[in-house]
Each structure stands twice: as C-alpha cells, then as structure tokens.
N, C-alpha and C positions, 0 to 999 in steps of 0.2 A: 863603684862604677856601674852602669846602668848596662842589662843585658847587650845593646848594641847601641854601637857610635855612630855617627852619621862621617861617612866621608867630603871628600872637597867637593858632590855632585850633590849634596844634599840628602843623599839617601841612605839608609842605614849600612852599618854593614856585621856580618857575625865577629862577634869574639876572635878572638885567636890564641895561641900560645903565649905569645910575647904578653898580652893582655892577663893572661892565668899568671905568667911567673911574676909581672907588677904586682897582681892583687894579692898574693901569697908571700912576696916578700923576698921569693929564691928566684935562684938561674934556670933561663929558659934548660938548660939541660938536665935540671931537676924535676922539671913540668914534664920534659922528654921520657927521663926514666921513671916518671910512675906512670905513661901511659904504657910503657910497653913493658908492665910487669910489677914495678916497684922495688926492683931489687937495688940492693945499695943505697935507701933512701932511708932516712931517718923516722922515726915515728913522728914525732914533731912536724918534719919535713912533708909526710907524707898526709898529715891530717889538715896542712895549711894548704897544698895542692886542692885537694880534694871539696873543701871549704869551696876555693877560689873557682872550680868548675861548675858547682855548683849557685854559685854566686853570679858567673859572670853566664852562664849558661853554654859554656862553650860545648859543642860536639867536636871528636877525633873526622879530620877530612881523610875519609877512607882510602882514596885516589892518589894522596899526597905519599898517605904513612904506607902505601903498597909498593910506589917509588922504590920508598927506603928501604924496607923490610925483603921486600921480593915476595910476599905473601897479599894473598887478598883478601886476607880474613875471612872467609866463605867456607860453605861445605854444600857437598852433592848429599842431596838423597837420590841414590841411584837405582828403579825397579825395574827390572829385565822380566816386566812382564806385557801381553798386550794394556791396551787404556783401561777398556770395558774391564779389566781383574780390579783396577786400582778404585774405580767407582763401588764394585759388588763384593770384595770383601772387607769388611769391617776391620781386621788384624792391618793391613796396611795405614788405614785413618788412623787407628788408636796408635799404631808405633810411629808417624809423622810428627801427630802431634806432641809424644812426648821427646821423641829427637830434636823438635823445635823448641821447646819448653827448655829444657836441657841447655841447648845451645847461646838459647836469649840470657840465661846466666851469666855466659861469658860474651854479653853482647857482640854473639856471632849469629847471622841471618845462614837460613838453611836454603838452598834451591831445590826446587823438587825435579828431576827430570824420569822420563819414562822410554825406555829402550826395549820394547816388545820386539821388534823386527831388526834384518840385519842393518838395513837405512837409519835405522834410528839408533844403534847401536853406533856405526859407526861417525854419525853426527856429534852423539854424544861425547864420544870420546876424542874428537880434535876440539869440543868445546873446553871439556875438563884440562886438558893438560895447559897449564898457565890460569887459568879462572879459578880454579878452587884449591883450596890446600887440601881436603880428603875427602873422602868417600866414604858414604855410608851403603851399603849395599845389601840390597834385598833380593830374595829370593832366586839367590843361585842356584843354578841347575847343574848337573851331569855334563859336560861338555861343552857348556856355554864358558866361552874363551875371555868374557869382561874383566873377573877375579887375576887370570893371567894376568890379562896387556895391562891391566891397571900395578900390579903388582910389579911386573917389567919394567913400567915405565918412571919408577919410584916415585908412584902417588900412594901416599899414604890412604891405608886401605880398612875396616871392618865392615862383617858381612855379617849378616843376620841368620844365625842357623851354623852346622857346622858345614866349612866348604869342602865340597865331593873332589878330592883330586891334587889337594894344594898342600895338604901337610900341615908341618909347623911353620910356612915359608907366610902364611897369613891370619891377621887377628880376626877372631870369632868370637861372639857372643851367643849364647845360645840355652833353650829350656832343654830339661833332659827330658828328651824324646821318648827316651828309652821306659825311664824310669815311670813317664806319665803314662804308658800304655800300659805296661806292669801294673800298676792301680789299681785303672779301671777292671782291668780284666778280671782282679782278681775280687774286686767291689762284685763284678758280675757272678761270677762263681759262689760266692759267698753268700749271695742274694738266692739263691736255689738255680740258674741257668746251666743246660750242662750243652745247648749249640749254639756258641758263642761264635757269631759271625764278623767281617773286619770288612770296612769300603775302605779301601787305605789311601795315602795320600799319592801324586804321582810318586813313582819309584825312581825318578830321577834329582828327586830331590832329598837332601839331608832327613829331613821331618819323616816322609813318608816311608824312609828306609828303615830308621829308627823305631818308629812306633807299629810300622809291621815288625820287626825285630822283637821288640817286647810285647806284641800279641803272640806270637807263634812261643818264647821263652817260657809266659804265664802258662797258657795252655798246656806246655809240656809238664810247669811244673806241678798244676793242679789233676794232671791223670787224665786227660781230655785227648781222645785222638785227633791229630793232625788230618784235617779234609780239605784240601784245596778247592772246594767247590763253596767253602765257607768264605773263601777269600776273591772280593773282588776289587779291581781296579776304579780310584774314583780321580779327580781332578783339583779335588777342593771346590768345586762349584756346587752351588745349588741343583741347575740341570745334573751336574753329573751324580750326583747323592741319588737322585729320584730313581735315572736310569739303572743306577748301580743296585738301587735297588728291588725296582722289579723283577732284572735277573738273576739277585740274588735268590727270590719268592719262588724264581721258577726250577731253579737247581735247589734249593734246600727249603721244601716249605714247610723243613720241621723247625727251621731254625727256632729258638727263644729270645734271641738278645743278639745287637751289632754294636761293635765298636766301630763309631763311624772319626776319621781322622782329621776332620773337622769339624765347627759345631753348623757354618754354611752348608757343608754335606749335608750333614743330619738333617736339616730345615727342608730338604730333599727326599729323602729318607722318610721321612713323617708325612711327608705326601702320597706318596708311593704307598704306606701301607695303611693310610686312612682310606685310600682309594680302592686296597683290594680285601676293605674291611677287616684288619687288623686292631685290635685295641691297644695302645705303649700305656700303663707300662705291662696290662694284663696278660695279655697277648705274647708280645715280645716289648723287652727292655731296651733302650735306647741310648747307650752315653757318646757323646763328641769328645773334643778335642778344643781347647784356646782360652773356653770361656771368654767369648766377644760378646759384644751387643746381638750376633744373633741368637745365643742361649739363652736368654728372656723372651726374646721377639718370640721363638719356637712356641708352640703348645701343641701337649704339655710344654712349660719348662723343661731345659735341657738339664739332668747331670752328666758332669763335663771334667776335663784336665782345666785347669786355670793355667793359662803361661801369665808369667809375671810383666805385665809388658812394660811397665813404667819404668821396674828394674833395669827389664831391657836396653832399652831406648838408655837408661840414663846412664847403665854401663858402655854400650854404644860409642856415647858421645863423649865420656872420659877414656876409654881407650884410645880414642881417635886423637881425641886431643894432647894424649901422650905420648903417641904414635908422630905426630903432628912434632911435638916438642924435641924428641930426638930419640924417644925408648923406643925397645925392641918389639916385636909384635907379641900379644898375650893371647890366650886363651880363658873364655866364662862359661861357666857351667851354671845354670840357676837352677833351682829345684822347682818342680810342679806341686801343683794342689788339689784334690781330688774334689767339686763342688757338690753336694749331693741335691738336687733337684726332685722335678716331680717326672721325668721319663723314664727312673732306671732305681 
C-alpha cells in the first residue's frame, strides 16, 4: 500500500492504524499496544507492526492518543531565570540541547519556557498543569516557591542542581559541587599559591553554596587561613566576575590565584585584571567552574571544573521519565573533572 490513499474528495489522506494492522497482518489492538510501549506483544508480532509503520508511513495523532492516555506526551524545560541569563550563559544552551537530544529518543518534543518574574511564573504554571507530563527544572533558588507548587500539584518533577529546601520530597540531578571546588583548590595550592581567592556563585543557590563549601573545606585542609576579605559575592554573570573582581584587587592585592564559580565569571575576572595589569597565569592564577563554551572563548584558556553536562541532561530526562512512569523520586550525584588549561 502506498504512503497515502486518496479519499471520496480526491485528495489524499494519511495512514492510519486500521491501515498498519492490514499491512501487518494483526489486530488494530496489536498496532495499539506497540504504540504505547509494546508490552504483551510478541517479537514476531512486534517486528510486523513496526515493518508496517514504516511501510505505510504512518505518524502516532498526538491529540487523539492524549484523549486516551490523559497525557500529552510533552515536557517543560522550566528556567526560573530572567530571558537576558538564558541568552548569556552557555550552561543553559548546552543542558537544553542535550534534554532535547535525550527526549527525541523517545520521540518526546521539549517546550522551552522561561519564568524570571512573578508574572511569568505564574503564567507558567496555569499553562503546565494539564499541557505537560513533567518538568524539568532549572536553576532553582532559595525560596523560589516553583519546586513546591509543582511538587504539590503532583507534576512530575527534576531539578537541575540539588533543590534548597525540599528534601527527599524531589528528584535531583546534579554535579558534585562540593567535590569540584575541592580540586581545584587544591590543583591551586599545589601549584605554589598560598592567597587563594573565591567570586562564588550566588549563595541562594545549591552550586554556589556547595562550591564556597569546598573552597573554605580545601583551604582548611591545606593549612591556609580563612580571610573573608578573599571571598567575594559573584552572580554567575560576566559583569558580575569583572565587578567582583576589582574589589577583590582592592581588599586583597596580594591575592595569587581565584577560584572563580563559573567559567562566565571568570571571562569577567580576566578583564578586570588585564585592565589593572595583572598577568594570569604569572601574576595570579585563574580556574572556573562548568567547563562551557566560555573556557575556550576566555584568553588565556580557562583551567576549569568540567560538569558533565550530557550526563546531565541525559540522567534528567530518564528520571523524569521514570518519574513520569509511576517510580519514586531519585536522587544523581555525577562526579566533576578537573580540565587543566592555560590560566591556572
């Protein structure tokens, strides 16, 4: 049979089911249960289906099978951040696209939505309840209430990072924060630095809580006294790296070396002390945090934390979809990787 029939108006029309179970040979409820899974179907059975979808070119009518199912085969990407973050950092691009990658698998399409403000937050979330089966959720904060209501309103839920406040009540994927600042710190120490400085990430979020955590641990454990005038507050933006850095320059201009809590930071950072004549790495030493597209872009090159993002993203989107299926909510721990470059 030919991709498409023409109907009684003379014009084609698509495939259908009834059409795949003809060409296959079994019952339209056989064509039924390999779309929605294959279970109970014979090998035989299931390689004559598949043949026949093939053959006849049929697509699944996503509108019909959401009817039946109660599902809309869909998922949110959810970032609860302003727009202008989602264009300037590089980490949001690279985890999209392998959540999308991921998802195309199981030929599921991803929505992107962006909930910076409280308007858009709550737009957001009278669109999602009934539109999507889960959520994927980025860059939770301290007291932003999303992780809740979504959580509440039993939408299947993971969150990128660990979430600040929720417990074991939600699933998380996430690099060890801790672990990758620990590294570097001690990459720095070991390298001859002994005023190891930190732009941390904001402190409302998991990451930035984390990786100050394992700068202040390293220092303790390599014999270094604690100076709070080493430690400044940074955004994860570009601007904020720069800023954070010249008053770093101005409270400690003995410093040697900054851990900066992103590699965006850093690309800030390296302005900042190109500008008040600084040399990286002679000068002071220079490592981020992500290992994104901007630890190349930097010059020098950044050495960096690597987060795994592909892992990421691709644990993400199997939680979710397990989540999705009827399991419980899980917890991922991924290891970092220390990249050695030409800044540090």
């Amino acid at each position: 049979m030919s991709r498409t029939e023409q109907n009684g108006t003379g014009r084609r029309r698509p495939p259908t089911i009834h059409d795949v179970a003809r060409e296959a040979g079994v019952s339209r409820g056989t064509v039924s249960r390999v779309l929605n899974g294959g279970h109970n179907v014979s090998p035989a059975a299931l390689d004559a289906v598949q043949s026949a979808i093939r053959k006849t070119g049929y697509t699944v009518n996503r509108h019909a099978r959401s009817l039946i199912t109660g599902r809309s085969d869909s998922v949110a990407f959810l970032l609860t951040e302003p727009q202008e973050r989602f264009f300037e950092d590089p980490n949001f691009n690279v985890l999209l696209r392998g959540c999308t990658t991921a998802l195309a698998a199981h030929d599921i399409p991803l929505l992107l939505m962006i909930a910076g403000t409280e308007a858009e937050r709550r737009r957001n979330m009278r669109y999602i309840a009934g539109h999507v089966d889960g959520v994927l959720l980025v860059s939770n904060h301290s007291g932003d209430p999303v992780a809740a209501q979504l959580h509440e309103a039993g939408v299947p839920l993971v969150v990128c990072g660990k979430p600040l406040g929720q417990g074991s009540k939600v699933s998380y994927v996430a690099a060890d924060d801790r672990d990758g600042a620990r590294d570097m710190v001690r990459y720095l120490h070991g390298s001859g630095r002994r005023r190891i400085a930190t732009v941390t990430g904001p402190l409302d979020t998991p990451g930035g809580v984390d990786r100050l955590a394992g700068y202040r641990e390293t220092l303790a454990e390599c014999g270094l006294p604690a100076d709070e005038a080493l430690i400044v507050p940074g955004d994860y933006s570009r601007a904020g790296g720069e800023a954070a850095a010249a008053l770093l320059l101005e409270r400690a201009p003995d410093v040697d070396a900054v851990f900066v809590a992103s590699d965006l930071m850093a690309q800030g950072v390296l302005t900042a002390l190109e500008r008040a004549g600084r040399r990286v790495p002679q000068d002071i030493a220079v490592g981020g945090f992500d290992d994104s597209p901007a630890a190349l872009a930097a010059r020098p090159e950044l050495t960096t934390v690597r987060q795994p993002w592909d892992r990421i993203s691709a644990e993400m989107v199997r939680v979710l979809l397990a989540q999705i299926g009827g399991e419980d909510p899980a917890a991922v721990i991924l290891p970092t990787e220390l990249v050695r470059r030409d800044s540090a």
